[in-house]
C-alpha positions in Angstrom: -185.8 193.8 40.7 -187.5 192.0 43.6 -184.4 192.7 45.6 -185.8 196.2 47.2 -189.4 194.6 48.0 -187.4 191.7 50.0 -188.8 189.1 47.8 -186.8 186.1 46.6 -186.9 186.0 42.5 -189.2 183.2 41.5 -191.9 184.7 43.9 -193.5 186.8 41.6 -194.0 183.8 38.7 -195.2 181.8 41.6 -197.6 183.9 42.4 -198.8 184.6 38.8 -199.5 180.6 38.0 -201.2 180.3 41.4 -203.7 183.8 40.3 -204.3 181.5 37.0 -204.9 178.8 38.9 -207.0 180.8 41.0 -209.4 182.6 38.3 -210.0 179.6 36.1 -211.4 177.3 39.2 -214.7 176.3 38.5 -214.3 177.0 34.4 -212.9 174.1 33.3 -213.0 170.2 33.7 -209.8 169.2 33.5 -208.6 170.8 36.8 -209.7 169.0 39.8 -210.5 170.4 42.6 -209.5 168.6 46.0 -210.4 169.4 49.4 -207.4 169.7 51.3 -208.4 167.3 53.9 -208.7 164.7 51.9 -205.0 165.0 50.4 -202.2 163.2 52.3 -199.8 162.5 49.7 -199.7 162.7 45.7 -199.4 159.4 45.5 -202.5 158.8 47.0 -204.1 161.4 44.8 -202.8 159.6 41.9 -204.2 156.4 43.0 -207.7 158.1 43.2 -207.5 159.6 40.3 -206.7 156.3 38.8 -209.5 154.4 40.1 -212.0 157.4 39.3 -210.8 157.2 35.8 -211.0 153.2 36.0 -214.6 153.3 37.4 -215.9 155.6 35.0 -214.6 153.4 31.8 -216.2 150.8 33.2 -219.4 152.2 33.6 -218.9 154.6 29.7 -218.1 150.7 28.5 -221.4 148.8 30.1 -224.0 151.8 28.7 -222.5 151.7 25.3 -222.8 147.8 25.4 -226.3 147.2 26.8 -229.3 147.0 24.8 -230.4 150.8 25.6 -233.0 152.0 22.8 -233.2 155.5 23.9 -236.6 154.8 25.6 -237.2 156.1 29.0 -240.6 154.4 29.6 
């Protein structure tokens, strides 16, 4: 079907998952965006992610530990 276009046949789902992709940016947490100059390899992403995800454990685990009463004064 793609054939008459020139386009090889998983062009058109590619293109569809990178639209959704696309239009949810921005809508949702669990998609992170990355600036691409930051990304070398997924491996390093992963590592990143990791200690994001490490760091922010940490610091959920120490404010549901400490003494804190609510008050701001």
């Amino acid at each position: 079907t793609l054939r008459v276009y020139g386009l090889p046949f998983m062009t058109l789902p590619f293109c569809l998952a990178a639209l959704v992709f696309i239009v949810i940016q921005g809508t949702t947490s669990n998609v992170i965006s990355v600036p691409l100059s930051s990304m070398t390899t997924p491996e390093d992403h992963l590592k990143r992610v990791k200690r994001l995800s490490a760091g922010f454990d940490l610091l959920f685990r120490a404010i549901r530990s400490s003494s804190y009463q609510g008050d701001l004064r």
